[in-house]
MINUTI-414497 format. One record per atom (N, C-alpha, C): residue in one letter; x, y negated, z. Coordinates in steps of 0.02 Angstrom, whole numbers, plus 50000, padded with zeros to 5 digits. Last residue first. Layout:
N
AXYZ
...
This chain:
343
X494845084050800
X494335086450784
X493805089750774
X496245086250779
X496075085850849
X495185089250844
X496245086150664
X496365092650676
X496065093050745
X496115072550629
X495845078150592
X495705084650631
X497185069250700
X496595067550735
X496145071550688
X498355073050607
X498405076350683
X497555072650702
X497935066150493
X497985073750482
X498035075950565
X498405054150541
X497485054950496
X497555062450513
X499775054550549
X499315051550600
X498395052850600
X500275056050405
X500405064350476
X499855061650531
X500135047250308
X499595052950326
X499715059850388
X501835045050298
X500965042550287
X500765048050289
X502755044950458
X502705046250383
X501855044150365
X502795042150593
X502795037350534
X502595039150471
X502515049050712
X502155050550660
X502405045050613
X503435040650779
X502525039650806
X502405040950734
X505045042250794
X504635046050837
X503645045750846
X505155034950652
X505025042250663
X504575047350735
X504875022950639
X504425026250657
X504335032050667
X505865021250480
X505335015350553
X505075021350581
X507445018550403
X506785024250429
X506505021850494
X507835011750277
X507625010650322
X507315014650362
X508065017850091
X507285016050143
X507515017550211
X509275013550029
X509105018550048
X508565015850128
X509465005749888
X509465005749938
X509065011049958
X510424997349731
X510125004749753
X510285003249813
X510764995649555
X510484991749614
X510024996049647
X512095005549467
X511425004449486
X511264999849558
X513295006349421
X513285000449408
X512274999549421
X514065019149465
X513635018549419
X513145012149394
X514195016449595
X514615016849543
X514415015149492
X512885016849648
X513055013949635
X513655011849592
X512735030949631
X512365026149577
X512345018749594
X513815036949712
X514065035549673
X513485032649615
X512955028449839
X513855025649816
X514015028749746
X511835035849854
X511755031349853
X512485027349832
X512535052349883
X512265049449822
X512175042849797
X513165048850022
X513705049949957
X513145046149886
X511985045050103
X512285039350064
X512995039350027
X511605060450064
X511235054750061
X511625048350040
X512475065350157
X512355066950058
X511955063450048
X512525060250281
X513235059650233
X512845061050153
X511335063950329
X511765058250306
X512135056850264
X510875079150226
X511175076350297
X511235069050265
X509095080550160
X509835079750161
X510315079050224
X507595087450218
X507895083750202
X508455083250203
X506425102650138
X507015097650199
X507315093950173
X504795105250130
X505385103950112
X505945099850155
X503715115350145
X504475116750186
X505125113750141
X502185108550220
X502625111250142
X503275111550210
X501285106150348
X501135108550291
X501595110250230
X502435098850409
X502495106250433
X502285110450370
X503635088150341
X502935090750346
X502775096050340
X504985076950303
X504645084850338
X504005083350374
X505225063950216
X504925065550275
X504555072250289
X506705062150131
X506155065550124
X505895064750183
X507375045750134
X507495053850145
X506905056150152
X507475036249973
X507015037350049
X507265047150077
X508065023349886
X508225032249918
X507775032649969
X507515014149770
X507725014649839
X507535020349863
X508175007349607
X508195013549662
X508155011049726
X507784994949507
X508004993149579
X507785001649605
X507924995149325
X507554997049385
X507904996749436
X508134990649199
X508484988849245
X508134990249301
X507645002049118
X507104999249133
X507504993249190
X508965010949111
X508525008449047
X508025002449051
X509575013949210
X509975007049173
X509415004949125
X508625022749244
X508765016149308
X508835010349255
X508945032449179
X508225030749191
X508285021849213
X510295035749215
X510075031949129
X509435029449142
X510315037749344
X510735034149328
X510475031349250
X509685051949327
X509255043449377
X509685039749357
X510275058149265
X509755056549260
X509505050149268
X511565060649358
X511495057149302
X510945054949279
X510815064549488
X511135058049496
X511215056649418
X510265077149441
X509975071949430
X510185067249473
X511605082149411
X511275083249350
X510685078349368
X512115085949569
X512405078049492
X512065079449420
X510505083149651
X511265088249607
X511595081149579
X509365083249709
X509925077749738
X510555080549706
X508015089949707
X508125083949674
X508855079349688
X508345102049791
X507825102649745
X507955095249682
X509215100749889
X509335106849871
X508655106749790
X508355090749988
X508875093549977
X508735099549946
X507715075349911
X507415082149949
X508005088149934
X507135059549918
X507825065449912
X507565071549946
X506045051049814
X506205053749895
X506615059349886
X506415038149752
X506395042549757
X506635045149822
X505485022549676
X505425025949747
X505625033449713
X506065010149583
X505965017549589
X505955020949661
X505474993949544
X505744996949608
X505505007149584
X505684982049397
X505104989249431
X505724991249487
X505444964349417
X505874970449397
X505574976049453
X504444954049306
X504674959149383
X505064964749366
X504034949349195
X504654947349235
X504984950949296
X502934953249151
X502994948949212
X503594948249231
X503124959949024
X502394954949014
X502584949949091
X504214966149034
X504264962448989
X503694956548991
X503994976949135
X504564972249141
X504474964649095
X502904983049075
X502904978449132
X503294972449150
X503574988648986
X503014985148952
X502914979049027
X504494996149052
X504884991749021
X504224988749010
X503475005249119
X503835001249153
X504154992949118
X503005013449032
X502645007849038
X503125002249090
X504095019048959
X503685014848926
X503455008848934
X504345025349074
X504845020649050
X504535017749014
X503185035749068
X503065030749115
X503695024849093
X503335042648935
X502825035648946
X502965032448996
X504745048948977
X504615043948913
X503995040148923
X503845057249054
X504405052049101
X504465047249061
X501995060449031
X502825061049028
X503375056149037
X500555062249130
X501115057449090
X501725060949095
X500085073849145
X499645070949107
X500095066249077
X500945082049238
X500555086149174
X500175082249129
X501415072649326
X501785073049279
X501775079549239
X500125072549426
X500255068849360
X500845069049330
X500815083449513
X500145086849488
X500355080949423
X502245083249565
X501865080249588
X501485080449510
X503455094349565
X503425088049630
X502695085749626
X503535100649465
X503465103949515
X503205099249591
X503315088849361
X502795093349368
X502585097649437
X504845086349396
X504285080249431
X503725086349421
X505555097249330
X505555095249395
X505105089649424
X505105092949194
X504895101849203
X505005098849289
X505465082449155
X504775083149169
X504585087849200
X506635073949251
X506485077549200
X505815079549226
X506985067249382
X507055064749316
X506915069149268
X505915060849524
X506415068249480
X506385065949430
X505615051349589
X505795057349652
X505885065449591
X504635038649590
X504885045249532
X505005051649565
X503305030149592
X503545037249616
X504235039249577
X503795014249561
X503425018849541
X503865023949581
X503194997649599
X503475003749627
X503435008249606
X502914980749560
X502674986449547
X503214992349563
X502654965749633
X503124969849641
X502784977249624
X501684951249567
X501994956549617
X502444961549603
X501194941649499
X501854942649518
X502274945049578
X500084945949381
X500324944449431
X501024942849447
X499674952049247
X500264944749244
X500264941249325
X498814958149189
X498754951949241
X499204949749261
X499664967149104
X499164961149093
X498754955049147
X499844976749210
X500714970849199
X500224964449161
X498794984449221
X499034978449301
X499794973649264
X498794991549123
X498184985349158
X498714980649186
X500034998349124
X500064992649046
X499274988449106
X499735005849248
X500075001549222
X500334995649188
X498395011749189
X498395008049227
X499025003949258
X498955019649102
X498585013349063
X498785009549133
X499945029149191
X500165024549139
X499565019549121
X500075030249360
X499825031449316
X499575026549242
X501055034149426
X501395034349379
X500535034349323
X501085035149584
X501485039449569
X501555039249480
X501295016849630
X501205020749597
X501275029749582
X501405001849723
X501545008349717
X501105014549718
X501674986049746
X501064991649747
X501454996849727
X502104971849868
X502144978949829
X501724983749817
X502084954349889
X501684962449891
X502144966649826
X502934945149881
X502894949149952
X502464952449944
X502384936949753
X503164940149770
X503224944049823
X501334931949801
X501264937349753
X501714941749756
X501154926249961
X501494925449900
X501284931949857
X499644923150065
X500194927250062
X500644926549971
X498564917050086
X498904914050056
X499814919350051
X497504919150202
X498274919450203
X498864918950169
X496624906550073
X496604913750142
X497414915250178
X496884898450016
X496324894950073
X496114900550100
X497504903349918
X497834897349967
X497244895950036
X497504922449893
X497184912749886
X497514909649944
X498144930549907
X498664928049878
X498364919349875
X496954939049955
X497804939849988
X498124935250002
X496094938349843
X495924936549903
X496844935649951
X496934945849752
X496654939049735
X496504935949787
X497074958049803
X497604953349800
X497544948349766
X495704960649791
X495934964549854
X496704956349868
X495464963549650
X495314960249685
X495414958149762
X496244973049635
X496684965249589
X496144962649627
X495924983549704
X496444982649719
X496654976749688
X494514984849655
X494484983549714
X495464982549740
X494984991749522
X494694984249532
X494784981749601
X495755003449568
X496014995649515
X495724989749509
X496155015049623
X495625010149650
X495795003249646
X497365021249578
X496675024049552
X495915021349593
X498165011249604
X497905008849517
X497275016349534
X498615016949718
X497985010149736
X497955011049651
X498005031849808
X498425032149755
X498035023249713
X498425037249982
X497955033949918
X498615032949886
X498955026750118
X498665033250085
X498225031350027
X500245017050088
X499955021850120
X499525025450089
X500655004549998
X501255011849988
X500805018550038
X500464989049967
X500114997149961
X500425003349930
X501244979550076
X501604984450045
X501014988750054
X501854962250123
X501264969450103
X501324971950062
X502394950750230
X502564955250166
X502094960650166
X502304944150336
X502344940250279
X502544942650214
X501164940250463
X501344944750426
X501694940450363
X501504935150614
X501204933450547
X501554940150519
X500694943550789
X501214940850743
X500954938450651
X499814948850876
X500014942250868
X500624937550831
X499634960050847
X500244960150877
X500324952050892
X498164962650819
X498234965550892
X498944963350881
X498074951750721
X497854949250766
X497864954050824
X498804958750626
X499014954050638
X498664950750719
X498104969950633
X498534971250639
X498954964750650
X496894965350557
X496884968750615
X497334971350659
X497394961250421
X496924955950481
X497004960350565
X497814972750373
X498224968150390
X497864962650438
X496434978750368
X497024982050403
X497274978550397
X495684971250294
X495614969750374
X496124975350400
X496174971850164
X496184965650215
X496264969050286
X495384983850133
X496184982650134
X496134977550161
X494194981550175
X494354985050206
X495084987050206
X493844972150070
X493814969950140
X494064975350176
X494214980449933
X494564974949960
X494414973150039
X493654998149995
X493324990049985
X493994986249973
X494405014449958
X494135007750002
X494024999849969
X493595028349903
X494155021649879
X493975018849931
X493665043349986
X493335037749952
X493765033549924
X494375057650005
X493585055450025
X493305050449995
X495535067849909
X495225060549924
X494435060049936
X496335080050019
X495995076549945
X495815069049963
X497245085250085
X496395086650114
X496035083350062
X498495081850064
X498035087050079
X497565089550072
X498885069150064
X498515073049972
X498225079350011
X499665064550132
X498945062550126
X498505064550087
X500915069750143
X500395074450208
X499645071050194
X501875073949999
X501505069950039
X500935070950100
X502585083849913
X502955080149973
X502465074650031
X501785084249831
X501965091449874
X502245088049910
X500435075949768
X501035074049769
X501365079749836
X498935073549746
X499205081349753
X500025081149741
X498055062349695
X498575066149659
X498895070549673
X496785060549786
X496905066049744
X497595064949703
X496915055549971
X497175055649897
X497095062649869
X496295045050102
X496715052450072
X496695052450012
X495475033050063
X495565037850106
X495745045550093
X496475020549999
X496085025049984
X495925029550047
X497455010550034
X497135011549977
X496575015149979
X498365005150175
X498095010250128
X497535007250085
X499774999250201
X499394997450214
X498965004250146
X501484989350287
X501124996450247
X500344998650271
X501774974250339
X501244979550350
X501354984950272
X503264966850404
X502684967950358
X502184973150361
X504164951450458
X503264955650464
X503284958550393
X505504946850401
X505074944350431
X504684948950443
X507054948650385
X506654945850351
X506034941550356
X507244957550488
X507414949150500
X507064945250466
X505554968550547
X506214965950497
X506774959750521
X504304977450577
X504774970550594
X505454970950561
X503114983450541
X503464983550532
X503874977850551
X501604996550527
X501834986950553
X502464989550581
X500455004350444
X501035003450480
X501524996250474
X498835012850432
X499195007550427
X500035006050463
X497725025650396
X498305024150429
X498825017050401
X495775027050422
X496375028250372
X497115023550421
X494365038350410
X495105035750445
X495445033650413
X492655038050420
X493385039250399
X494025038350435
X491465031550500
X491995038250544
X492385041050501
X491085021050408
X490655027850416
X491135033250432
X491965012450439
X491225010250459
X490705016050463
X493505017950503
X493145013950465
X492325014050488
X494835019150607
X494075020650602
X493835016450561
X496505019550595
X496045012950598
X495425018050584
X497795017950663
X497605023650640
X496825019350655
X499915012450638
X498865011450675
X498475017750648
X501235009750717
X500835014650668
X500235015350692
X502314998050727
X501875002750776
X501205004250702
X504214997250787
X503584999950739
X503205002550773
X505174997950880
X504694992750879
X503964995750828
X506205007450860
X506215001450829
X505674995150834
X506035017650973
X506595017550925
X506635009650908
X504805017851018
X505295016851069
X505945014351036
X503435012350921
X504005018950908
X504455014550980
X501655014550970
X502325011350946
X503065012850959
X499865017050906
X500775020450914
X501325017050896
X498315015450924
X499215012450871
X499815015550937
X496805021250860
X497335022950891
X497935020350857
X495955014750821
X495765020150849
X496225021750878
X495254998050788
X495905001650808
X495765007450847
X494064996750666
X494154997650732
X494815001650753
X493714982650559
X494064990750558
X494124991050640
X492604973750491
X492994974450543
X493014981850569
X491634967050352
X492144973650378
X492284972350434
X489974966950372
X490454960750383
X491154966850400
X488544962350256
X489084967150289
X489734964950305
X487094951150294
X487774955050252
X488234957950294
X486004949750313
X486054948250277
X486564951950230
X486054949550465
X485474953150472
X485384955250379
X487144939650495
X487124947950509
X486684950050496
X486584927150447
X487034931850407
X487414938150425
X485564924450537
X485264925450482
X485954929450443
X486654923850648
X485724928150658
X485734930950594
X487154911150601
X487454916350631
X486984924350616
X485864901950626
X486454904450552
X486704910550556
X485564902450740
X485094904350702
X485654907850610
X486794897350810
X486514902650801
X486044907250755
X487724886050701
X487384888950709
X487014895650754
X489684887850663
X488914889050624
X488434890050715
X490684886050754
X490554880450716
X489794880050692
X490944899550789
X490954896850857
X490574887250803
X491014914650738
X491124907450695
X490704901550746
X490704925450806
X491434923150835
X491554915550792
X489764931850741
X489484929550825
X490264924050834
X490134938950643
X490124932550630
X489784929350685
X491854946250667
X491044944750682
X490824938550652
X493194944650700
X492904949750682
X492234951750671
X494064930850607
X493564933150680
X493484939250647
X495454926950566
X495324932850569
X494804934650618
X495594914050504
X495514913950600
X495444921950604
X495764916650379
X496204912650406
X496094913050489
X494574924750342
X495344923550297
X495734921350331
X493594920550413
X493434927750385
X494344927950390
X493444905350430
X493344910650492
X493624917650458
X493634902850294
X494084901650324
X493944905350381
X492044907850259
X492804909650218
X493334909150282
X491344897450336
X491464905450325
X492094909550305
X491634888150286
X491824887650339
X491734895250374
X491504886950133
X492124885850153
X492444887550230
X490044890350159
X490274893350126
X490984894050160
X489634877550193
X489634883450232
X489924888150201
X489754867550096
X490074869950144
X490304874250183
X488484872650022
X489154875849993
X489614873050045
X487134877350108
X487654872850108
X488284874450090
X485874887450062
X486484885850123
X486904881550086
X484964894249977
X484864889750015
X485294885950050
X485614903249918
X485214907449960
X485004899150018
X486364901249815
X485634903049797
X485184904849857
X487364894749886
X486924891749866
X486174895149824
X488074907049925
X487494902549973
X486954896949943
X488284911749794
X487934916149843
X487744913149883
X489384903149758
X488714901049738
X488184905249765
X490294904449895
X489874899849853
X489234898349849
X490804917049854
X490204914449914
X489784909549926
X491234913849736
X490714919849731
X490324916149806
X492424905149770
X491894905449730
X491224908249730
X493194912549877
X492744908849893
X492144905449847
X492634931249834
X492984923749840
X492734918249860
X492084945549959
X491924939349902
X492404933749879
X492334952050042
X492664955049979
X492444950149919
X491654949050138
X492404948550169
X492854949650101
X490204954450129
X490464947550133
X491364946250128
X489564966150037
X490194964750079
X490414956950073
X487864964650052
X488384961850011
X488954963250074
X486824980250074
X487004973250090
X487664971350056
């Protein structure tokens, strides 16, 4: 059956109109799906029964089931853990700010890049997910806190350029005016680095926010960190960054995660310091998140935001990731991996 929830409104369109229906209907679908977030199409209270009838029996309608949300005592954050349609899992996290709402949100179910610091690469990758099935973790999350969302971030499980169509389509739907209409400027995607797909996504000439992994400046130390820096070298990914920089205007964000004693010397504070100036890249420090599975630890305070002062010295634009959620599993993939196990 057709994923209804992953169509544009175009596509639905002309999909009703071949199917007899009223390109109205169309619009009044859509908007139930995008904008009233029903979870059914029993819930489009405007169509029809018989209508109704005829487009469950027709098409596939996502709605993710909250399996379990966890909300931190600490900050408010509450970390979902969402059942998909065929008993996958995957983990979402809601976030409050001044700024405003935002959701961290997955890609994939578990991941093949095999990143040592990450608890979602474990177990590999089971599938890509639908655009409707990225949606409806923010749909579903908006409508259990009753709050707007106004920033999205594919930073959870999964690796999103290695699910490229369903991800430009995913933020076509996002970004339409006649869905939540969310800005281009308030999504982030994030990368561990994989180059065409890079040079792809700067050709669409979106105007989102591209993130790349780094978390080590030389090749021989990223190799140790994370399986694709045997296929791309640091020279391509700057490559592609600057190619990015240049086709959208966006300036690239470096996610590195500090991991004491392995990535935090002054041999790679210089590093990161030329990497940074080259691509005018925005650093934001994240302290490593410990995971029983590997034994890497994280910095004290203090060496943490020593490093963060002297790249800034260093005339770098540099923040150190906020920590949401420690006490409810925050990190990505510790929430999938404990019901795994429960299992």
């Amino acid at each position: 059956m057709v994923d209804i929830k992953s169509l544009t409104i175009e596509e639905l369109e002309e999909e009703f109109l071949q199917k007899d229906l009223k390109r109205f209907r169309a619009g009044q679908v859509y908007d139930w799906m995008h904008v009233k977030l029903v979870r059914s199409f029993d819930e489009m209270t405007n169509l029809s029964k018989d209508l109704r009838d005829r487009l469950s029996s027709e098409y596939e309608f996502t709605s993710l089931k909250v399996e379990r949300a966890q909300e931190s005592a600490i900050d408010g954050t509450i970390k979902f853990l969402f059942e998909l349609s065929d008993k996958n899992y995957v983990e979402s996290v809601f976030m409050r700010y001044k700024h405003g709402n935002s959701v961290c949100i997955s890609s994939q179910v578990g991941c093949r890049m095999g990143c040592r610091f990450c608890a979602s690469t474990i177990d590999g990758c089971e599938r890509s997910l639908l655009p409707s099935e990225m949606l409806d973790q923010i749909y579903a999350i908006s409508r259990y806190t009753g709050e707007r969302i106004s920033n999205v971030v594919v930073m959870g499980m999964g690796e999103p350029l290695d699910n490229y169509d369903n991800l430009i389509r995913f933020v076509k739907l996002l970004t339409d005016e006649k869905g939540l209409n969310i800005s281009g400027r308030n999504i982030t995607v994030s990368t561990c680095g994989l180059v065409p797909k890079m040079k792809m996504l700067a050709d669409e000439k979106l105007t989102l926010t591209l993130a790349l992994s780094l978390h080590a400046v030389t090749d021989e130390k990223r190799k140790q960190l994370m399986p694709i820096a045997n296929k791309y070298s640091i020279e391509e990914l700057m490559e592609a960054c600057a190619y990015y920089f240049e086709k959208t205007g966006r300036r690239i964000s470096f996610e590195y995660s500090l991991v004491a004693g392995v990535n935090d010397t002054p041999e790679d504070l210089e590093g990161l310091t030329k990497l940074a100036s080259r691509v005018k890249a925005h650093v934001n420090l994240i302290p490593v998140n410990p995971i029983k599975e590997r034994d890497f630890r994280r910095g004290s305070r203090e060496a943490i935001i020593a490093f963060k002062n002297k790249l800034e010295k260093n005339g770098i634009n540099v923040t150190i990731r906020r920590e949401m959620g420690q006490d409810i599993d925050g990190a990505c993939g510790q929430l999938r991996r404990r019901k795994l196990t429960e299992e």
